[in-house]
Wavefront OBJ file of the C-alpha trace (Angstrom):
o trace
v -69.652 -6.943 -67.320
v -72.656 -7.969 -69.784
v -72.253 -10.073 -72.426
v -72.479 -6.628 -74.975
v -69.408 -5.371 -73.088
v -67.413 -8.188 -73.266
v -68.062 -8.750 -77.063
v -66.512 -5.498 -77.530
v -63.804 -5.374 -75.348
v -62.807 -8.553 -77.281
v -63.081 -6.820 -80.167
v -60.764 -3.907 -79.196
v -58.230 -5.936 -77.649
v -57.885 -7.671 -80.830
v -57.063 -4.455 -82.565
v -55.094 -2.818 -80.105
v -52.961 -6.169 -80.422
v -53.031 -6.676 -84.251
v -52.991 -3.174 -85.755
v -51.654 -0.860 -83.247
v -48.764 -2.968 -82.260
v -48.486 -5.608 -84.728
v -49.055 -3.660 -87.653
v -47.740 0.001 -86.351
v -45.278 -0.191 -83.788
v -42.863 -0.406 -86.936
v -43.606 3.518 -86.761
v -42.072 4.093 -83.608
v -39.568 2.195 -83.179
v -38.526 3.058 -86.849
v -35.475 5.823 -86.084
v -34.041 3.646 -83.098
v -34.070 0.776 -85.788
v -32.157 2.432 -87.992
v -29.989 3.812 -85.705
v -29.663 0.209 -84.272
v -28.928 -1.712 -87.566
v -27.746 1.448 -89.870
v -30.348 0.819 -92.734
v -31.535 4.010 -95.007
v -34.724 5.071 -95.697
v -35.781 3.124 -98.589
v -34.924 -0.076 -96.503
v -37.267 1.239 -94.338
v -40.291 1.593 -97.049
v -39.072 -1.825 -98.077
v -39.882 -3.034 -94.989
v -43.401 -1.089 -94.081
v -44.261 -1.924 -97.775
v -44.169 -5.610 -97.411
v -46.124 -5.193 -94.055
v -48.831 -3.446 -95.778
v -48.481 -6.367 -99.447
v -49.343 -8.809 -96.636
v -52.459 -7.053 -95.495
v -53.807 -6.874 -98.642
v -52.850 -10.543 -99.382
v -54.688 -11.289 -95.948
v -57.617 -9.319 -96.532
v -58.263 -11.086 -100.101
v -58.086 -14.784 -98.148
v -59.640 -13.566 -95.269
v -62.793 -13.295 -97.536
v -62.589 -17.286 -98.080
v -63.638 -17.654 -94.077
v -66.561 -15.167 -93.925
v -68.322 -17.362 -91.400
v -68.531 -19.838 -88.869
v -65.938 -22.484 -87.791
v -63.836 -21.199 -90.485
v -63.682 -17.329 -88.920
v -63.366 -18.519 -85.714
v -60.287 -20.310 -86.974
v -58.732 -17.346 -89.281
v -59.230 -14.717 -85.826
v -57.081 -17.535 -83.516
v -54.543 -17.646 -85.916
v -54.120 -14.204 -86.891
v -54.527 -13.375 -83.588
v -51.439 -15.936 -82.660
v -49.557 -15.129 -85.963
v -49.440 -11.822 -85.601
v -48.187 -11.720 -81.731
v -45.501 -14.361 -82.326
v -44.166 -12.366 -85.667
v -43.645 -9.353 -83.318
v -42.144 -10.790 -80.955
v -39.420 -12.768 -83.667
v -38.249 -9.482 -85.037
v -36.419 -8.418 -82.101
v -34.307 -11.630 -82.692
v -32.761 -10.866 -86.089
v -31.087 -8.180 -88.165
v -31.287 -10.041 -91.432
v -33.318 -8.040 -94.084
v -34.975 -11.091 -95.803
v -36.123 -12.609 -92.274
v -37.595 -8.875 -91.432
v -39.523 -8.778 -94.687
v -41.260 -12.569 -94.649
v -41.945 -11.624 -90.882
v -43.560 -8.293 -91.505
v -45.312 -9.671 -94.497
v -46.530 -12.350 -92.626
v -47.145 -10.418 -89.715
v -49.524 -8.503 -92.043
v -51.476 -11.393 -93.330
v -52.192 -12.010 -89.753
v -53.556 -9.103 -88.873
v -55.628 -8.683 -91.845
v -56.883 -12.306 -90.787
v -57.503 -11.377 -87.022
v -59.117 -8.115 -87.717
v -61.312 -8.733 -90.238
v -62.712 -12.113 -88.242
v -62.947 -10.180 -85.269
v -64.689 -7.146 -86.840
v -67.177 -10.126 -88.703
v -68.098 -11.407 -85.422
v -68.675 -8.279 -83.381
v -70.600 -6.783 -86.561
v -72.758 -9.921 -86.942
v -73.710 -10.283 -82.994
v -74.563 -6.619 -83.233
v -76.532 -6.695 -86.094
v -78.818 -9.354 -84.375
v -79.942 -6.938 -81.588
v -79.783 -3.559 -83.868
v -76.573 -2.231 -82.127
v -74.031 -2.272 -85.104
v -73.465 1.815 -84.614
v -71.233 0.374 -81.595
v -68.817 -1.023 -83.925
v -67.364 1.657 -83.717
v -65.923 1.420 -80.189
v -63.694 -1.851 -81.418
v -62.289 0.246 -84.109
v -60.937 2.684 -81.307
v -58.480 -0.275 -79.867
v -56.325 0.597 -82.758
v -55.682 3.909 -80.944
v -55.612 2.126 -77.703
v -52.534 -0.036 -79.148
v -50.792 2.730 -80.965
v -50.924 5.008 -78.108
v -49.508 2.089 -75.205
v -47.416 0.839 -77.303
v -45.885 4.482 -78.591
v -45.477 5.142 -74.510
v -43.601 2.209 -73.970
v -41.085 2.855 -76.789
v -40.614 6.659 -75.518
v -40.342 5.608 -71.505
v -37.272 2.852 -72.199
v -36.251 4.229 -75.620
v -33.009 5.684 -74.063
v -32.443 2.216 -72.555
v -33.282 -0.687 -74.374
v -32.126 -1.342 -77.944
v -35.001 -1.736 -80.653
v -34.422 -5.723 -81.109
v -35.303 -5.683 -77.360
v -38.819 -3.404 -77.595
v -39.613 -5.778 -80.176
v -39.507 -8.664 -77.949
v -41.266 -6.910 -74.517
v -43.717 -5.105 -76.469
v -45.054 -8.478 -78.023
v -44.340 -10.556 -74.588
v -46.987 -8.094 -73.215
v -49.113 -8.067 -76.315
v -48.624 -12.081 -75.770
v -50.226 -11.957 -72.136
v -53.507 -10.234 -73.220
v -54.169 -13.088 -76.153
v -55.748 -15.490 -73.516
v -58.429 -13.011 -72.383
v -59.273 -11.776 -76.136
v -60.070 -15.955 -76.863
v -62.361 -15.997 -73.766
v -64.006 -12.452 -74.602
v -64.693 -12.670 -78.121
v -66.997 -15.355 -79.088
v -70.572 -15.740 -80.015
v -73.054 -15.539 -77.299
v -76.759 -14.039 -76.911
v -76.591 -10.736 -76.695
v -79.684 -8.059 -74.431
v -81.691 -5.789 -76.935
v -81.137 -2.961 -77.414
v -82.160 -0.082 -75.562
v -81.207 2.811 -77.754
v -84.495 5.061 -78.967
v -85.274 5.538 -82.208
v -84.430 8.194 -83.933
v -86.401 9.077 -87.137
v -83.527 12.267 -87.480
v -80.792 9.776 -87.652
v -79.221 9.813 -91.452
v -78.368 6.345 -93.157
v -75.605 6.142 -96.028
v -76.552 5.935 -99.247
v -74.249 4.328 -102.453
v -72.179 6.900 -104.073
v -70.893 6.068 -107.560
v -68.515 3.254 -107.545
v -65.379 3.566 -109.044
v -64.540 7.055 -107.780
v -65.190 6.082 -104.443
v -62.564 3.655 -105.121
v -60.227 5.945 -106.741
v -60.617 8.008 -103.925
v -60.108 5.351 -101.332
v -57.253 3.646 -102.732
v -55.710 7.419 -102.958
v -56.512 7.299 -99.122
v -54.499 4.433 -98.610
v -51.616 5.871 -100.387
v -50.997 8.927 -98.612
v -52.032 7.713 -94.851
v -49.517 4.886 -95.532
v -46.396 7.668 -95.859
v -47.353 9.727 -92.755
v -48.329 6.833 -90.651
v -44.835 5.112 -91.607
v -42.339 8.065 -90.911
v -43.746 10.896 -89.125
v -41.926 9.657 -86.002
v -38.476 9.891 -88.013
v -39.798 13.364 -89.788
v -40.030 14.918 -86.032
v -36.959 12.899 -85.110
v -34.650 14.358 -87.700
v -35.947 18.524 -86.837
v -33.390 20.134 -84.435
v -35.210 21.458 -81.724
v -38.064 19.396 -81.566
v -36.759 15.587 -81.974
v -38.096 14.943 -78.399
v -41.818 15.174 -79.265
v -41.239 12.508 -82.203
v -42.378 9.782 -79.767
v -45.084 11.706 -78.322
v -46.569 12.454 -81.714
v -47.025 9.101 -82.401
v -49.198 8.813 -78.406
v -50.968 11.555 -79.599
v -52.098 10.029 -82.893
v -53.239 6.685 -80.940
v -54.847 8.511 -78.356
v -56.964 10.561 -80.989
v -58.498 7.194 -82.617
v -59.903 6.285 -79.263
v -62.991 8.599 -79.998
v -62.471 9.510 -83.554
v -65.008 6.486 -84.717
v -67.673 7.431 -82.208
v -67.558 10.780 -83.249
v -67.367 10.328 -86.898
v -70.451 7.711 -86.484
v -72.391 10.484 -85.019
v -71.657 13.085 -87.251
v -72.275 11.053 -89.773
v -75.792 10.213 -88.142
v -76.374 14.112 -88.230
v -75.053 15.615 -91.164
v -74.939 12.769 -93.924
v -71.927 10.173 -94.503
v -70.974 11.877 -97.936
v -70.746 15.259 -96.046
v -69.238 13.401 -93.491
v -66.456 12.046 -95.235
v -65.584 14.827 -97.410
v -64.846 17.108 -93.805
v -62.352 14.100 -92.634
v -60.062 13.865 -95.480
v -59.975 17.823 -95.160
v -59.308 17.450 -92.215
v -56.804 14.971 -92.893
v -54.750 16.435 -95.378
v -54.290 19.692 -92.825
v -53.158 17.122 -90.179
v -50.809 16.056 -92.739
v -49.650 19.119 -94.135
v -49.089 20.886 -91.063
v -45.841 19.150 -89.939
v -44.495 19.481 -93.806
v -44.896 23.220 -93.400
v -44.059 24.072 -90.055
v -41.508 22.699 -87.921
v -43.052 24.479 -84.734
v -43.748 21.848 -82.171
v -47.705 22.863 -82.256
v -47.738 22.041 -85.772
v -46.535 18.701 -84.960
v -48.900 17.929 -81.826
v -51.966 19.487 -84.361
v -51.174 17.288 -87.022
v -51.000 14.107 -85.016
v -54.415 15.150 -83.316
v -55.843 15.568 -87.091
v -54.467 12.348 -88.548
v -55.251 10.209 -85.766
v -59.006 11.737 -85.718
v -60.223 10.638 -89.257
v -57.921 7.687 -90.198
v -59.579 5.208 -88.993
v -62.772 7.130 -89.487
v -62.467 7.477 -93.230
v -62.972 3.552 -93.695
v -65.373 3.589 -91.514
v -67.625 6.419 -93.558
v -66.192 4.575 -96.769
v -67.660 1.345 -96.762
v -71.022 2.311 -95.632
v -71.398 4.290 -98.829
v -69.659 1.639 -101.369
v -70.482 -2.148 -99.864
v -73.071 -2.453 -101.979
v -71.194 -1.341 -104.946
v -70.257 -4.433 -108.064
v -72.790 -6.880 -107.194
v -72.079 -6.914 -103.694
v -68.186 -6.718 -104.121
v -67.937 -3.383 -102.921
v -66.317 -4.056 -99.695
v -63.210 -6.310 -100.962
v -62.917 -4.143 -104.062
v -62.537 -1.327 -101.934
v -60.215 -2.898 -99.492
v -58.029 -4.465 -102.515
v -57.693 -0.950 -103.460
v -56.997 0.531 -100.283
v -54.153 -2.191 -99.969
v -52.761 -1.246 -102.943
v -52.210 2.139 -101.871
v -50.925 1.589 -98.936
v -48.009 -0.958 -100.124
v -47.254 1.547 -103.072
v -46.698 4.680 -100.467
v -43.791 3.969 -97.911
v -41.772 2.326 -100.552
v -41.942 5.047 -103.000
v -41.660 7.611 -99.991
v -38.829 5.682 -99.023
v -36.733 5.616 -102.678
v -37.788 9.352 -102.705
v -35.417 9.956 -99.599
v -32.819 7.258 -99.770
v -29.729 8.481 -98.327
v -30.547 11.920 -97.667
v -33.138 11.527 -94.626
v -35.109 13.900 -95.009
v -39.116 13.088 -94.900
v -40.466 16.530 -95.875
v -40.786 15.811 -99.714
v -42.818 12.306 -99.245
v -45.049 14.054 -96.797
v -45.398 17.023 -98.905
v -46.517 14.549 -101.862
v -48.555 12.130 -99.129
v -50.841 15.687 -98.585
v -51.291 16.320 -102.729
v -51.888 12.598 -102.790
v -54.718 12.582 -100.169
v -56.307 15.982 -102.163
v -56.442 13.839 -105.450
v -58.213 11.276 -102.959
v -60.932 14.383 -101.908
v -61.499 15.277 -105.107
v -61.972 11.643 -106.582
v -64.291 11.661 -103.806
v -66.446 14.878 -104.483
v -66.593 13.723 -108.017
v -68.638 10.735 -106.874
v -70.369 13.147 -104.837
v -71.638 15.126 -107.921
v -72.445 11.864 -109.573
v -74.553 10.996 -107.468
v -76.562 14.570 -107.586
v -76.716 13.746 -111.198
v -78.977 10.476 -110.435
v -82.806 10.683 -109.072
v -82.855 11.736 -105.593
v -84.754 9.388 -103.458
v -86.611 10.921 -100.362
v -84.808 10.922 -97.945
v -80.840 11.342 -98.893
v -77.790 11.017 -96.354
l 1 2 3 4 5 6 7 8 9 10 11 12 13 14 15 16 17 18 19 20 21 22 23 24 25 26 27 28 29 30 31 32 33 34 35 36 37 38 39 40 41 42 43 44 45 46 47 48 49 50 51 52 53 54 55 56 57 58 59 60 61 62 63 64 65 66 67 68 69 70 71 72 73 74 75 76 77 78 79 80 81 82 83 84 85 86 87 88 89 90 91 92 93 94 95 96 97 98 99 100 101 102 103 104 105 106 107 108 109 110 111 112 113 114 115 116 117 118 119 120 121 122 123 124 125 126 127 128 129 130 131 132 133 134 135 136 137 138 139 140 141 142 143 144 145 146 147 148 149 150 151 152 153 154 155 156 157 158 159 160 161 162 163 164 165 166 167 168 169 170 171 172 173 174 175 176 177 178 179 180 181 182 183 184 185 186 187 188 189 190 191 192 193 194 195 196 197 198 199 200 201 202 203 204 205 206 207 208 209 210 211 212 213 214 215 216 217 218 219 220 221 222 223 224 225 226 227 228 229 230 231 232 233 234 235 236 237 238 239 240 241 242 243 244 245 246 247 248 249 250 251 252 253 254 255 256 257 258 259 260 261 262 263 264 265 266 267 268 269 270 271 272 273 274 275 276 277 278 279 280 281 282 283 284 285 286 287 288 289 290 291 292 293 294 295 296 297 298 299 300 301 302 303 304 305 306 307 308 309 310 311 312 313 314 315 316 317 318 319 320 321 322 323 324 325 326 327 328 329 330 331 332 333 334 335 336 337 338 339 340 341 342 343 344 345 346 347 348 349 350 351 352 353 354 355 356 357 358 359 360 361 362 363 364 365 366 367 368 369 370 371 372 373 374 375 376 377 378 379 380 381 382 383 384 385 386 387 388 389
């Protein structure tokens, strides 16, 4: 294993433990929970809400440790943080506990993921490999998907308190190889060919990219939150709720690779505007058909572009404010997202029944698109330069 591999096995490992089971095994585990402990649906926004209020607040600080000692630092302890705040849920059914753990729990993983992504980026950058980024983004899928399996194999078995615990015990186990993997070293050039066909991004108009974006983090928020509990509550097909949720890890793996290349090809603008399309069919397919394809379809959709939407995002606004663009953009994004299940989950309180927030999570993400194509046009407006994404 070279010293390229291991950087980004690091990388994913970090994700896979921070975001796809710190930060979303919530989803799965969400109808046993409430099963388990009797809570309604806007308990249950409550809960992903202040999950997603402590990513944002984590994202903001994590901006204080951009470098050196510092990182290193914020990535060990959101790495730790975020394992050990898993693991304490399954050992209380008190409300308040659940929402300074989850909020917490977020803060870490904004900390952690954000560090880690820093350092991979910034060893990459040195040797011109940073379109291989994209491979640490897929251990979000990684996490979602073995973490979603575990919850459907002993979901009939164990109670949800208990899940909590094993899932993060295992989660806990991999944390000793991710501080050996991911580190600064010297990395071999690189030994991808040039490509004078290959597209770059190029700015779009600012604010709405932003409008679009924090639109984006609105309406993911809803589906990734209860679509496990939307295909739970549907007579006849309740038993592919879990696998839904495997399906929409399993479709990150290779979503970022694939986006990154497309990208490459066809522009990032162009790019984008096909994966929230995309995404809003993924979305609205469940809400309109309760066939089981519909389901598997929508999960394949979702989990395909995602992830993939930041990704083609902050390429084309980083730059934007002076520099800014990037925590301006991910301030908004957080805003969405801690808005969404909370409002989704007043919107159904009592009557569980998830159609109507999805429903509104699809209009939300076409207000998103068209925000988006807006800054598209704006950008026609300007002076073309030569050679446009």
């Amino acid at each position: 294993m070279n010293s390229t591999v291991k950087l980004l096995l690091g990388g994913s490992l970090t994700l896979a433990i921070v975001m796809g089971v710190g930060r979303f095994l919530y989803t799965p585990l969400l109808p046993l929970m409430q099963r388990q402990y009797g809570f309604g649906p806007d308990v249950a926004g409550l809960i992903a809400s202040a999950n997603f209020a402590g990513y944002f607040a984590g994202s903001m600080l994590a901006a204080l440790a951009s470098r050196g000692l510092a990182r290193r630092i914020a990535f060990q302890a959101g790495l730790v943080a975020s394992v050990a705040t898993t693991i304490l849920m399954g050992f209380t059914s008190d409300l308040t506990v659940w929402l300074v753990l989850r909020t917490i729990s977020g803060i870490a993983s904004a900390f952690a993921m954000i560090s880690a992504a820093g350092i991979v980026a910034d060893q990459l950058a040195k040797v011109g490999e940073e379109g291989r980024l994209a491979w640490v983004f897929g251990g979000v899928g990684a996490g979602i998907a073995a973490s979603g399996l575990v919850v459907h194999l002993l979901v009939e078995t164990l109670a949800s308190s208990t899940l909590w615990v094993l899932i993060g015990g295992l989660t806990a186990a991999l944390v000793p190889f991710v501080l050996v993997l991911l580190r600064e070293r010297p990395l071999p050039p690189s030994r991808r060919p040039a490509d004078s066909r290959r597209r770059v991004a190029r700015a779009l108009p600012f604010w709405p990219l932003l409008a679009g974006y924090t639109l984006q983090g609105l309406g993911y928020s809803v589906f990734a939150t209860f679509i496990v509990a939307l295909i739970k509550s549907r007579p006849g097909i309740e038993a592919l709720g879990d696998w839904v949720w495997i399906i929409t890890g399993l479709s990150i793996l290779p979503s970022c690779l694939f986006w990154s290349r497309i990208a490459e090809r066809i522009g990032f603008s162009m790019a984008l505007v096909i994966a929230y399309v995309a995404q809003i069919v993924g979305v609205a397919l469940p809400v309109a058909s309760g066939a089981p394809v519909a389901a598997i379809l929508g999960a394949v959709l979702f989990g395909g572009t995602f992830i993939a939407i930041t990704l083609l995002t902050m390429p084309l606004g980083r730059h934007g404010l002076g520099g800014r663009g990037f925590a301006v953009l991910t301030a908004g994004f957080g805003l969405g997202q801690m808005i969404g299940p909370y409002v989704a989950g007043l919107l159904v309180a009592g009557e569980a029944d998830y159609t109507l927030p999805l429903a509104a999570s699809a209009g939300v993400l076409t207000l998103g698109l068209i925000a988006v194509v807006l800054a598209i046009r704006g950008r026609s407006d300007a002076p073309k330069p030569r050679m446009p994404d």
